[in-house]
C-alpha positions as a printed NumPy array, in Angstrom:
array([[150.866, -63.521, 155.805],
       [151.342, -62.097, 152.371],
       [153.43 , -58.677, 152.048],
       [152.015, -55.902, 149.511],
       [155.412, -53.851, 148.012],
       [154.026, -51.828, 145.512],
       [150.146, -50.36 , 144.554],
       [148.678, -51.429, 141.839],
       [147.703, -48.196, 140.379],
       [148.307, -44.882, 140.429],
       [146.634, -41.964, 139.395],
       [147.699, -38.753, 137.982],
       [146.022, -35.235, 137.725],
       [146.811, -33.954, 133.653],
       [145.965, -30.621, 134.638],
       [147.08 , -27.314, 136.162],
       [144.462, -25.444, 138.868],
       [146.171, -21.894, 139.044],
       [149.4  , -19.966, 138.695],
       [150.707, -17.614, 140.907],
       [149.941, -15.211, 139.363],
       [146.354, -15.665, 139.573],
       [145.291, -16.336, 135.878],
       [143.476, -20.06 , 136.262],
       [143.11 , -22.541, 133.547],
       [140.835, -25.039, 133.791],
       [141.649, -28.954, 135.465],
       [142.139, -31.05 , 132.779],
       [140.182, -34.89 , 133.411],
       [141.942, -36.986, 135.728],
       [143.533, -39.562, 133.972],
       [144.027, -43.314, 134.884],
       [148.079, -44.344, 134.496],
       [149.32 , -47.683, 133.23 ],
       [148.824, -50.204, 136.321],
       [152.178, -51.179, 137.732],
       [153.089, -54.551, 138.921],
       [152.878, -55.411, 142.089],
       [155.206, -58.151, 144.146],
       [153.661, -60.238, 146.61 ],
       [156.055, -61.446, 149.138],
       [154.85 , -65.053, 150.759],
       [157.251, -65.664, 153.724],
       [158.826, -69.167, 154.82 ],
       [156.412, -71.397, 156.383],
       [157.382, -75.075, 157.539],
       [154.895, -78.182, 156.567],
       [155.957, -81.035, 159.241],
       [159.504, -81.422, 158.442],
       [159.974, -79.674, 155.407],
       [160.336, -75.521, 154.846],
       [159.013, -73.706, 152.396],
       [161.022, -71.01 , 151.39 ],
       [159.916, -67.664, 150.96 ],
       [159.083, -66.298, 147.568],
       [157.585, -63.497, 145.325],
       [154.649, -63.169, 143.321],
       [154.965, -60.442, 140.363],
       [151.628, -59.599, 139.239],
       [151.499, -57.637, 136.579],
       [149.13 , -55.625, 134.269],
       [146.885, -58.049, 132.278],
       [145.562, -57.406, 128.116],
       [142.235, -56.377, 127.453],
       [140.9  , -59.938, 125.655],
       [138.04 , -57.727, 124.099],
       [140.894, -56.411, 121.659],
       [141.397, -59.766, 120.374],
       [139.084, -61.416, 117.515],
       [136.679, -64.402, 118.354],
       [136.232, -66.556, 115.427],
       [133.249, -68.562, 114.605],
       [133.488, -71.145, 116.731],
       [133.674, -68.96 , 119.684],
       [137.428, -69.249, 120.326],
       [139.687, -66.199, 121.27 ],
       [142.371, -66.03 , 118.542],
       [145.446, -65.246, 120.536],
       [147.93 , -65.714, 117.695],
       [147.376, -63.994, 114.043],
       [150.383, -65.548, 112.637],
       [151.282, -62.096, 111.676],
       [151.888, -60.608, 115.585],
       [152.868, -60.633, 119.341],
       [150.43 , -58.416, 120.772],
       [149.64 , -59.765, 123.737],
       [152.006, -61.786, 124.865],
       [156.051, -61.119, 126.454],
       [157.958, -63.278, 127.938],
       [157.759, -64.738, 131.793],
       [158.654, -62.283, 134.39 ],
       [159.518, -59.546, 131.701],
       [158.073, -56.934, 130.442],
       [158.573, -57.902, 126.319],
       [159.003, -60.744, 124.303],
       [162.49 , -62.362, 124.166],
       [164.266, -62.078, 120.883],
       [164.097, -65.919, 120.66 ],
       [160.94 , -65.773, 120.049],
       [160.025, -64.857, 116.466],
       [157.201, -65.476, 113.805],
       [158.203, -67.604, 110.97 ],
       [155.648, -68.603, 108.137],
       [152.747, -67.785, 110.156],
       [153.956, -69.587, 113.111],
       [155.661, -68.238, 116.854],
       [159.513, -70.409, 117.176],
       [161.394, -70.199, 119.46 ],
       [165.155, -70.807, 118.442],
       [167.098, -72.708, 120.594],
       [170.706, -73.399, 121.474],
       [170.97 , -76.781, 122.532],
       [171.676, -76.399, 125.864],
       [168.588, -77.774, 127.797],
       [167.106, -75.754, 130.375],
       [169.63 , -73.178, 130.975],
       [168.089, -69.951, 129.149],
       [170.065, -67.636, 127.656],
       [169.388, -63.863, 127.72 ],
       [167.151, -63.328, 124.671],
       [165.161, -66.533, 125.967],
       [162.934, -67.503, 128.575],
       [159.21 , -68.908, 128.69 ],
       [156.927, -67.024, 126.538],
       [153.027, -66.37 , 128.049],
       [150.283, -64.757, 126.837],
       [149.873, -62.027, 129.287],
       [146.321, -62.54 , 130.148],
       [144.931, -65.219, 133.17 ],
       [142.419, -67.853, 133.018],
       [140.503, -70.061, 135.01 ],
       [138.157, -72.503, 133.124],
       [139.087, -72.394, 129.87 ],
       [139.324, -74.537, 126.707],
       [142.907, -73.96 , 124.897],
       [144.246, -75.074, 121.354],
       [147.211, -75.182, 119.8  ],
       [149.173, -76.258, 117.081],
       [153.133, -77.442, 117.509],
       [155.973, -78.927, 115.778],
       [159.76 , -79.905, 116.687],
       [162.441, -80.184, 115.314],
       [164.682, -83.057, 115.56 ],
       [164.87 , -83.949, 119.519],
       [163.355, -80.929, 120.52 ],
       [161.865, -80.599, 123.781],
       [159.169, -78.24 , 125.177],
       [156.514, -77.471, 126.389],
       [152.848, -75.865, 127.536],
       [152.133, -74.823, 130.654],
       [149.148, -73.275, 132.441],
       [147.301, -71.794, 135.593],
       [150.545, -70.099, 136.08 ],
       [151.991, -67.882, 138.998],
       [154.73 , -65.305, 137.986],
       [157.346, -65.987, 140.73 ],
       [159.957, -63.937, 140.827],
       [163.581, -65.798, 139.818],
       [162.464, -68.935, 138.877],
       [161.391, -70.606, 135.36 ],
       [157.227, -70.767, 134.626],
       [156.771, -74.553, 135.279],
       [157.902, -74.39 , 139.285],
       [154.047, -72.926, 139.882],
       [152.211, -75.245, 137.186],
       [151.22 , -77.792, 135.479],
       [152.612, -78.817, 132.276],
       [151.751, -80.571, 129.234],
       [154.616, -82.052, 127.288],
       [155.887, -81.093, 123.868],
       [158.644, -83.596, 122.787],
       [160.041, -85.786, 119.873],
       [159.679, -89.355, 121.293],
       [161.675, -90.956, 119.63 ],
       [164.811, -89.045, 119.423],
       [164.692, -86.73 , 122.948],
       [166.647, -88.628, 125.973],
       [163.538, -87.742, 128.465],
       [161.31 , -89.909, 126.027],
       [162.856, -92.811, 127.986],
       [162.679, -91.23 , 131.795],
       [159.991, -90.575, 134.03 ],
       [157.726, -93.538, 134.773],
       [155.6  , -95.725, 132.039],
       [156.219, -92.437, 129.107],
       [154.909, -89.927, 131.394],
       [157.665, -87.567, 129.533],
       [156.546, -88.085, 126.703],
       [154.335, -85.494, 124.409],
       [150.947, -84.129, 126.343],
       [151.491, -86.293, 129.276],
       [151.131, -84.092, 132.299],
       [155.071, -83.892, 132.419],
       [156.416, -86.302, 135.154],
       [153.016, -87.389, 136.585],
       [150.409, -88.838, 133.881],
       [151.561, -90.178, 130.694],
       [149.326, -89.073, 127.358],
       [147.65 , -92.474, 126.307],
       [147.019, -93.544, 123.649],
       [150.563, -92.098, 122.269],
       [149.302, -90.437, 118.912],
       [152.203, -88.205, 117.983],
       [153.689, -87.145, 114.914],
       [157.274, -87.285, 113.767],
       [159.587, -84.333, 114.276],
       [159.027, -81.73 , 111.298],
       [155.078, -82.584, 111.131],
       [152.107, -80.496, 113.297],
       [150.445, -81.551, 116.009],
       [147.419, -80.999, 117.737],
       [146.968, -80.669, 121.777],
       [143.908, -79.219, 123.713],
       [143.827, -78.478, 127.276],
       [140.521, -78.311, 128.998],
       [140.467, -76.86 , 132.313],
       [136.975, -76.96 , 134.013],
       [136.607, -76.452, 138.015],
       [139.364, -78.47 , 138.986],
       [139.033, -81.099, 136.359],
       [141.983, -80.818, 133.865],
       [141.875, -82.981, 130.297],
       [144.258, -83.23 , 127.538],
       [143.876, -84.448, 124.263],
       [146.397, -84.539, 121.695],
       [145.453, -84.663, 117.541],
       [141.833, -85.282, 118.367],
       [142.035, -88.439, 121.121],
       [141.623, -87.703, 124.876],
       [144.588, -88.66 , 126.171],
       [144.452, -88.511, 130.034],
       [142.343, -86.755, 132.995],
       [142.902, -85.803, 136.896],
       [141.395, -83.207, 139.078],
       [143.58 , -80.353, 141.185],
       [143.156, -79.356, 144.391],
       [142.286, -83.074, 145.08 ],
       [144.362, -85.422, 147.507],
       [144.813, -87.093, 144.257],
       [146.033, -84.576, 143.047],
       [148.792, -84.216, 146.195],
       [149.545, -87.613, 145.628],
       [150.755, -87.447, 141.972],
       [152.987, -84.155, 142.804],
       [154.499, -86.767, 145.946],
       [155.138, -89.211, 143.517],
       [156.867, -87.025, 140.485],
       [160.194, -84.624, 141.181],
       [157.918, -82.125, 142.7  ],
       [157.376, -83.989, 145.859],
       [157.631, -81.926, 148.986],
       [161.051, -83.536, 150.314],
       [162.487, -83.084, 146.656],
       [161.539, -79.739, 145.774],
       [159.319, -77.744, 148.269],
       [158.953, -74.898, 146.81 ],
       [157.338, -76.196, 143.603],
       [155.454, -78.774, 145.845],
       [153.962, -75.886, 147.557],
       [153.134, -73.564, 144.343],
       [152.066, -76.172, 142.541],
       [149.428, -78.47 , 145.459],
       [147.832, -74.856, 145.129],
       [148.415, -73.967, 141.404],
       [146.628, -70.833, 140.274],
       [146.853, -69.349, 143.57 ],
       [143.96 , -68.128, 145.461],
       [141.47 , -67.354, 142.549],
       [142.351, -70.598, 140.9  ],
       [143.207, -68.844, 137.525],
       [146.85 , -68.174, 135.636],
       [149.119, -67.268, 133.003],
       [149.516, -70.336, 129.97 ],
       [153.22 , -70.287, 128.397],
       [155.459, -71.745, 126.175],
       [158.093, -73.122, 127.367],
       [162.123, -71.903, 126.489],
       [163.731, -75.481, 126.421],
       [166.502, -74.163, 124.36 ],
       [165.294, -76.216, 121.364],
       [163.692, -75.559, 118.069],
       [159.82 , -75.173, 118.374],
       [156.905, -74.022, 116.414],
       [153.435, -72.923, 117.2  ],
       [150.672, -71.667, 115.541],
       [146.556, -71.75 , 115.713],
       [146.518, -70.593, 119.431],
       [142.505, -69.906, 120.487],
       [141.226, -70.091, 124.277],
       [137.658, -71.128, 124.357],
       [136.498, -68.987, 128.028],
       [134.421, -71.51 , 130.15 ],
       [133.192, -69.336, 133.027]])
């Protein structure tokens, strides 16, 4: 059983009806206040020998995608090159000051110091979610930079993006240690990170831009990476229960992120996509979402 903290709305009356002393003025309109966010609590719950520990969903207040262009090829432009509207960072309420726009582009600046964020980082989403969708972006790295993008995702309270979904790897293969990890170069750039590898293998060098599209249609999930499809699977699938068993998500090694992510997108099947705060230089730029509903 899910817990409900908080409302999701409130409303608020802008007007006065009378004053004691008998002169009236008339109600103003009722007026709708800013939705708040709301945390979910999702109790422990045991699956054979394993527990899942209890967590928190944060679900916030969502943009209004009419407010953003559509260009001609029917694509929402999420990113101008000239500003963050829409987007903040993961589980906060504004965008990290890692994150800036250079030359048209969103980077994040890192530190060097893998995964453990500092306090003007963390994952960057656009703070909208989807559900069948077609999504484009452009990327570079700098010299053994590692990221990442990451989709259908859950805000869960004190924990990084990529415990709740998928993600589709953003790396310099040849110069980035988890290149070489993983199993047959599923670590390697827009392989479903730890489970599929991307193949054929069609990145560019560090310093140059690359392409990757993620198609997410009813389950069926396809990523393609400077123009070549590079793999396919299908959530919600036992196939798709069998590659999370297989990867560092598997229920005895990690339950909670076995749990979140056998059921990623939660009950409506939709999420947050992000960028992912490896603490390395990365670029992006030419960010459209294609709606597929």
């Amino acid at each position: 059983m899910k817990k409900i903290v908080f409302s999701l709305s409130v409303f608020v009356i802008a007007g006065m009806i009378a004053s004691c002393s008998g002169n009236k003025k008339e109600a103003a309109p009722a007026e709708e206040a800013p939705a708040q966010t709301v945390e979910i609590v999702v109790p422990e719950k045991i699956i054979g020998a394993d527990t899942i520990p209890a967590y928190t969903i944060m679900e916030r207040p969502q943009v209004d995608l009419s407010k953003f262009k559509t260009d001609a090829d029917g694509y929402i432009v999420l990113f101008d090159g000239t500003s963050l509207e829409g987007w903040r960072g993961y589980n906060k309420d504004t965008v990290p000051g890692k994150w800036t726009i250079e030359d048209g582009a969103i980077k994040f600046t890192g530190a060097g110091t893998g995964e453990a964020q500092s306090i003007d980082g963390g994952d960057l989403i656009f703070a909208h979610k989807f559900k069948n969708f077609e999504l484009s972006i452009d990327w570079k790295v700098a010299k053994g930079s590692n990221s990442g993008i990451i989709y259908l995702a859950q805000e869960i309270k004190d924990q990084h993006i990529y415990i709740s979904a998928p993600e589709s790897q953003i790396l310099d293969n040849e110069n980035h240690l988890d290149a070489k990890l993983g199993k047959d170069g599923n670590r390697k750039s827009s392989s479903l990170y730890d489970m599929i590898p991307a193949k054929p293998q069609n990145s560019k060098p560090f310093g140059e831009w690359n392409n990757t599209t993620i198609t997410v249609f009813k389950g069926t999930v396809l990523h393609a990476q400077n123009g070549e499809n590079v793999l396919e699977y299908h959530l919600w699938t036992p196939e798709w229960t069998e590659l999370l068993q297989a990867s560092k998500f598997s229920l005895d090694k990690w339950p909670l992120a076995f749990d979140l992510l056998n059921n990623c997108g939660g009950e409506n099947h939709e999420g947050y996509f992000g960028l992912q705060d490896h603490q390395d230089d990365v670029w992006f730029k030419n960010i459209r979402i294609k709606i597929l509903d």
